[in-house]
C-alpha positions, 0 to 999 in steps of 0.5 A: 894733534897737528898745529893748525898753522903747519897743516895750512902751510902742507895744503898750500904748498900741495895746492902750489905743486899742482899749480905747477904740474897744470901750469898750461893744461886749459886752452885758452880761446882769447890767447888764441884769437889774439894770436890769430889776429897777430898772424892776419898777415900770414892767413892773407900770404897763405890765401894769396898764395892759394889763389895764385896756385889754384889759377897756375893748377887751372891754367896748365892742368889738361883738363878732363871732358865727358860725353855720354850716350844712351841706348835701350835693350830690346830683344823682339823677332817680330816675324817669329811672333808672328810664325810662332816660330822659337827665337833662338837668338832671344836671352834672358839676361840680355841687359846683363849681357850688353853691359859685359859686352860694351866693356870687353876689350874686343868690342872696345877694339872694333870701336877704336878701329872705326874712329881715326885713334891710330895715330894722335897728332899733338899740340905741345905748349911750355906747360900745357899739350892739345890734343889736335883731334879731326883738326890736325894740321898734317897728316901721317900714313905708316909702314911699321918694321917693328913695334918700338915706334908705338907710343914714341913722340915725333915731332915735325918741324916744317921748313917750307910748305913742300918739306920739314924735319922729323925729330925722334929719341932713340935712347938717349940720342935724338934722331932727325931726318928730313923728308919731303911732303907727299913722298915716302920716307924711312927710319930704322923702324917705320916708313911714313908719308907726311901731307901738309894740311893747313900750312898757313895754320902752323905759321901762326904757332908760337915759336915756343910751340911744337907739333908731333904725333904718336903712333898708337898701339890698339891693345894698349889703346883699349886699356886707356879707354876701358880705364876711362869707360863707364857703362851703367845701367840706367833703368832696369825696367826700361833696360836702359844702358849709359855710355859715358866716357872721359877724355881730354878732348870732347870731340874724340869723348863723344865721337867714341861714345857715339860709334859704341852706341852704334857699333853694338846694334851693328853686333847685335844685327850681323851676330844674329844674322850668322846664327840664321844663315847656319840654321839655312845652310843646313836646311840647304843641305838636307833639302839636297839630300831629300830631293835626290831621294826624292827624284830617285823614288820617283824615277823608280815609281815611274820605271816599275810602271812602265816595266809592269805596265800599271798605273795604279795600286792593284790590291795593296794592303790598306793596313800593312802599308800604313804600318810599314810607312809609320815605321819608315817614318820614324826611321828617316827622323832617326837618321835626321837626328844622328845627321844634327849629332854628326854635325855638332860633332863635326864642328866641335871637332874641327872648328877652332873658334866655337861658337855656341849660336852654330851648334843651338842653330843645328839642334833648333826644333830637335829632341836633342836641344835642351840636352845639348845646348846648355853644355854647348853655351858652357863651352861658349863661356869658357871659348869667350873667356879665354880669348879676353884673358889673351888680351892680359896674358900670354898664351903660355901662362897657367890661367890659360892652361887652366882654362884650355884644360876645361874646354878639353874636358867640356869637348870630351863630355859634349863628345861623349853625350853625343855619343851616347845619344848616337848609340840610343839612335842606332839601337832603335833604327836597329829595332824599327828596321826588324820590326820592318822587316817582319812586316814585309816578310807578310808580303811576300805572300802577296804578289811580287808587283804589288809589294815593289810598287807597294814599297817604292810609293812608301818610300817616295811618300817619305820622301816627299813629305821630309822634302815639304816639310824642309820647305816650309821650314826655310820658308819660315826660317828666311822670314824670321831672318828678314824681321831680324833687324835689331831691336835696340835704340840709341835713345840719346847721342852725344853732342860735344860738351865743351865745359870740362868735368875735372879740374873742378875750378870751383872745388879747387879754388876752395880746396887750395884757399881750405889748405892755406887757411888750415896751414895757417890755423896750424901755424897759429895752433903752433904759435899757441902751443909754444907760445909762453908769455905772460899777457894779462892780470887774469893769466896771473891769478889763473895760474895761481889760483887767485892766491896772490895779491894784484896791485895794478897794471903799468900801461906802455908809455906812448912815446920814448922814454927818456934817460931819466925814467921818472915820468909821473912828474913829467905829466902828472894827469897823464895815463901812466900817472893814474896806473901809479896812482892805482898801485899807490891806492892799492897797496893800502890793503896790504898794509895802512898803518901809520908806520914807516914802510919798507918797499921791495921790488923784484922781478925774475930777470932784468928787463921786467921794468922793476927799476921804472916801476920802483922810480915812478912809484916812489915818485907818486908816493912822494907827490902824495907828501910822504918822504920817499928814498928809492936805494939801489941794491941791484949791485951787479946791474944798477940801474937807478942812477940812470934812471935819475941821470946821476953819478954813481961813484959811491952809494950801498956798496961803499956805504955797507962796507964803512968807507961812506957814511948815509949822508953823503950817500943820499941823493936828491931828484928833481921831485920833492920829498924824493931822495935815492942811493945808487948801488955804488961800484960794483962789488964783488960780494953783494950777497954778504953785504945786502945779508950783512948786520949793516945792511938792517942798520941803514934801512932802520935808520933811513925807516926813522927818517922816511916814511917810504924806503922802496928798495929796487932789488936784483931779480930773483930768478937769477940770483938771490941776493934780495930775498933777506929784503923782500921777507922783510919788506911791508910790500914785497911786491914783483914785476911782470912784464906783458909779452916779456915775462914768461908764464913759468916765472909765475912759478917764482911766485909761488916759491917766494910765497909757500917756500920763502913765507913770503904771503904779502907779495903781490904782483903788478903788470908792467908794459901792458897794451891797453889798446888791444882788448886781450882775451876777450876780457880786456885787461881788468884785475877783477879783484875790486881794483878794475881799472880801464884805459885808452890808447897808448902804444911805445915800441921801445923796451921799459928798463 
């Protein structure tokens, strides 16, 4: 069975490797709002520099204007309700159809073209360019020799109000040349005309200012403004459409979107009104055919009777006439139907431009309608596709191969049902006229007046009522086309909005003062990570799990310490007096029996404050009436004798090697019962002599004559000199210092205590800030000694 001692000691020192393993695992929300408050300065910096960037992002962005108009989508003949005539202007996806078309690049084309885009004359500032849209201050006409003057920047510069300068790059060179207002002039690549507008307007420019305008290309105009263009569908039972557009000058964002509105009704309107000038063209057409047929029939009838001197039908037969006319009838309407196919055919094969609404004008009221026209509108389709691929690709890429190979094949399919179709007319021509022709072999038994006068009243009779029937129709047609003004409606106009959409100052200024407040949140965070220095009691019993004993916590000394660093007899009741006095009252739960104490003090590195802690404490102990000697074993740095501003021509290095007895070594402060001994010069072997047999002597000795003996001893993270003292020593005790002292230091602790055996260590916090209530949990022990204090701030380090 295991011995309880040994099996306690392998728990504790598991315990104190995992303390090391989690040193820095927890965040620490007070360590962070500490930090956040010492960093204040650079949040304010970050803002400051924010705010300014925000204003200069405002003042020299170009901002970004969007006007907007509405339209609605109707598709009403009214004359054609009226005649019940079909309107084959009318689409079932007219809405769809609109959209598409508003956004085309033709479309978008036609509409730059009404607006005064081709040439933009520009305001150029130091940072920022105004776009002098419709309030340019000159004017410029054009003649181009080549395409390399589109897009390039021309800046004019007016000597006088009859002449100027025209300055252009050409590669790397710049190019001028002078000009006189009013009168042609040429560079290697353009002829222009240049007419001053408002000189007076000019003169007030700044010097820093400067004026030029640029010529614009119409392909790559459409893709600026279709990048920039909305088209929406607001309402889809209303069939109500947005226009919207951005822009960096309103002027041009609404006038654009305005003449959108207006130039798709002019479409609409002169798109329909083709369609119907077809459909008349062709019955223009086969009323001169008809009429001649017709006055030719009439002649004919009027010749057979003059000839024959009758004047009306003698003893025709009622029934074959009336057989022979049906007959006839359906004869002409074949031919009229292979005459629409012929037609079709035609412009098929001769017409480079398709377009599907002269082919379903041709066929409207035909048998062949519905069988045509959808393979019609699917070479529309493929016709309209290729023309807006033109506007990305060249005519010799695949896409457009691709695409002009189904329009051959389309062609040929379309050509080839007409074909058939035709072939279907001819062979029932074929049988009406033998079944004609059967008909009037019964006649020729009859007399030969009565059957010519019999034929030629049939045949004029056809005519005539083809010809009526065309009549009526163009009647009808030419009405429809008269109501065929455009139904659509510009529901709402555009109107310049001179508050621009982008930069969104308010979103800006939020977002740069979100960017500097989240810089400095990561400076701060960057702070915390790296940050490793020891602020309170409570980092201290956190990171050992409140396995060590707490003492106290020195307060900084509010004004500069003086060379002697004993200052509990300077002001007795002052602050710093009373955290001594703490300290002193403490260490009675550690030890409180009568005997003669030893006292060590340590630290991890010099500058920890173990020597101004080991004097003062000595001296509060001292005031209490107890005899107190403070010796100075740190050998290789000593501090004691300045810190009692004495000699230190011998003391434990010449007392521990014989060459001085302790009597003459001793030596008085200026406190009462307060005795020390300088660390003497400095040897070259203190660690022999502190672990030397001599060494226990002395403190033996000085332990019968004291009832204190407080040993200042050299740190123990750089050295381990004082350990043999410390692990006899009634108090060992160790400094940290606030701010100074790492938190891996507190890893010392550990090791003195679990691998050293060193279990009455205790800690005391020495140059703590009581005027900043760190963490949120001020600077209490919490372990029955809580102590509060008021101000006291000293900027100068504690030796």
């Amino acid at each position: 069975m295991l011995n309880p001692e040994i099996s306690g000691s392998s728990e504790n020192i598991n315990r104190y490797k995992d303390r090391i393993t989690n040193l820095s695992n927890d965040f620490e929300l007070g360590l962070f709002v500490v930090l956040l408050q010492r960093n204040l300065i650079w949040f304010i910096l970050f803002l400051s520099i924010a705010i300014g960037g925000s204003w200069a992002y405002l003042r020299y962005t170009q901002e970004q204007y969007q006007s907007s108009s509405i339209i609605q989508i109707k598709n009403s003949n009214t004359a054609s309700k009226v005649l019940e005539v079909e309107n084959i202007y009318e689409s079932k996806d007219e809405t769809e159809e609109a959209i598409e078309l508003l956004r085309s690049k033709i479309f978008i084309k036609n509409v730059l073209k009404k607006l005064p885009v081709q040439v933009s004359y520009i305001n150029e500032g130091t940072f920022k360019s105004n776009e002098l849209y419709n309030n340019n201050l000159f004017s410029v006409e054009y003649t181009l020799k080549d395409s390399s003057s589109y897009g390039q920047k021309h800046y004019v510069d007016f000597n006088s109000i009859s002449a100027g300068r025209l300055s252009y790059n050409e590669g790397a060179e710049i190019k001028t040349v002078n000009f006189k207002c009013n009168e042609w002039f040429s560079t290697p690549h353009a002829s222009f005309i240049i007419r001053l507008i408002n000189y007076a307007e000019l003169q007030k420019m700044k010097e820093s200012d400067k004026c030029y305008f640029v010529l614009n290309n119409y392909d790559v105009l459409v893709n600026q403004y279709i990048s920039n263009l909305e088209v929406r569908l607001l309402n889809p039972a209303a069939k109500t459409v947005e226009i919207l557009l951005k822009s960096n000058n309103p002027d041009k964002c609404s006038d654009f979107v305005n003449t959108v509105a207006v130039e798709y009704i002019k479409y609409d309107v002169e798109r329909k009104g083709e369609s119907a000038k077809k459909i008349l063209s062709f019955i223009d057409k086969q009323l001169d055919m008809v009429y001649e047929r017709l006055r030719s029939s009439e002649s004919s009838i009027q010749n057979f009777k003059k000839d024959n001197k009758i004047t009306s039908v003698q003893n025709f037969s009622e029934i074959s006439i009336t057989r022979i006319n049906t007959i006839e009838d359906e004869i002409i309407s074949l031919e009229l139907q292979e005459n629409v196919l012929l037609e079709v055919e035609k412009n098929i094969t001769s017409n480079t431009n398709n377009d599907s609404y002269n082919y379903i004008s041709v066929l409207a009221g035909t048998d062949f309608e519905n069988t045509l026209g959808k393979q019609i509108n699917v070479l529309y389709d493929l016709l309209k596709k290729r023309e807006e691929m033109l506007f990305n690709v060249t005519p010799n890429s695949s896409s457009i191969k691709e695409i002009e190979f189904n329009i051959g094949i389309q062609k040929k399919l379309l050509g080839e049902t007409i074909k058939s179709l035709r072939s279907k007319i001819e062979l029932k021509k074929d049988n009406l006229k033998k079944k004609t022709q059967e008909l009037e072999d019964k006649f020729y038994k009859l007399p030969a007046e009565e059957i010519e006068y019999a034929r030629l009243q049939r045949l004029f009779s056809i005519n005539e009522k083809f010809y009526n029937m065309l009549l009526e129709k163009k009647t009808e047609y030419s009405i429809s086309e008269a109501g065929n003004v455009s139904q659509h409606q510009i529901l709402e106009t555009s109107l310049p909005n001179r508050t621009p959409v982008s930069p969104n100052r308010r979103l800006i200024y939020i977002s740069f003062s979100a960017a500097a407040l989240m810089l400095g949140f990561a400076l701060v965070f960057i702070k915390y990570i790296l940050h490793d220095k020891i602020n309170s009691l409570h980092e201290i019993s956190k990171f050992t799990n409140a396995s060590i004993s707490i003492l106290g916590i020195i307060p900084k000394y509010k004004n500069e310490i003086p060379v002697s660093q004993l200052l509990v007899d300077k002001n007795p009741k002052s602050l710093i007096s009373e955290a001594f006095r703490s300290v002193r009252t403490n260490l009675q739960f550690i030890s409180n029996n009568p005997d003669a104490k030893l006292m060590a003090v340590t630290s991890t590195i010099s500058g920890e404050g173990k020597t101004f802690v080991a004097i003062n404490l000595a001296g509060i102990i001292a005031y209490s009436g107890k005899k107190v000697i403070v010796i100075d074993l740190d050998m290789r740095k000593p501090k004691i004798h300045l810190g009692f501003n004495a000699e230190n021509t011998k003391g434990m290095s010449t007392l521990l090697i014989g060459k001085e007895n302790l009597e003459d070594c001793i030596q008085k402060s200026s406190l009462e019962n307060l005795d020390f001994i300088t660390a003497g010069p400095i040897p070259p072997n203190p660690s022999e002599l502190i672990i030397s047999k001599k060494m226990d002597e002395i403190l033996n000795l000085l332990k019968s004559n004291y009832d204190m003996v407080v040993v200042d001893n050299p740190p123990v993270g750089l050295v381990t000199d004082g350990l043999a003292i410390i692990q006899k020593a009634d108090y060992p005790i160790y400094i940290f210092r606030s701010e100074y002292s790492r938190r891996t230091f507190i890893q010392n602790v550990d090791r003195l205590m679990n691998e050293n055996r060193i279990t009455k260590l205790s800690v005391i916090l020495n140059g703590v800030d009581i005027q900043r209530k760190t963490y949120g949990y001020n600077y209490g022990y919490g372990y029955g000694y809580g102590y509060g204090y008021g101000y006291y701030e000293d900027s100068k380090k504690k030796k």
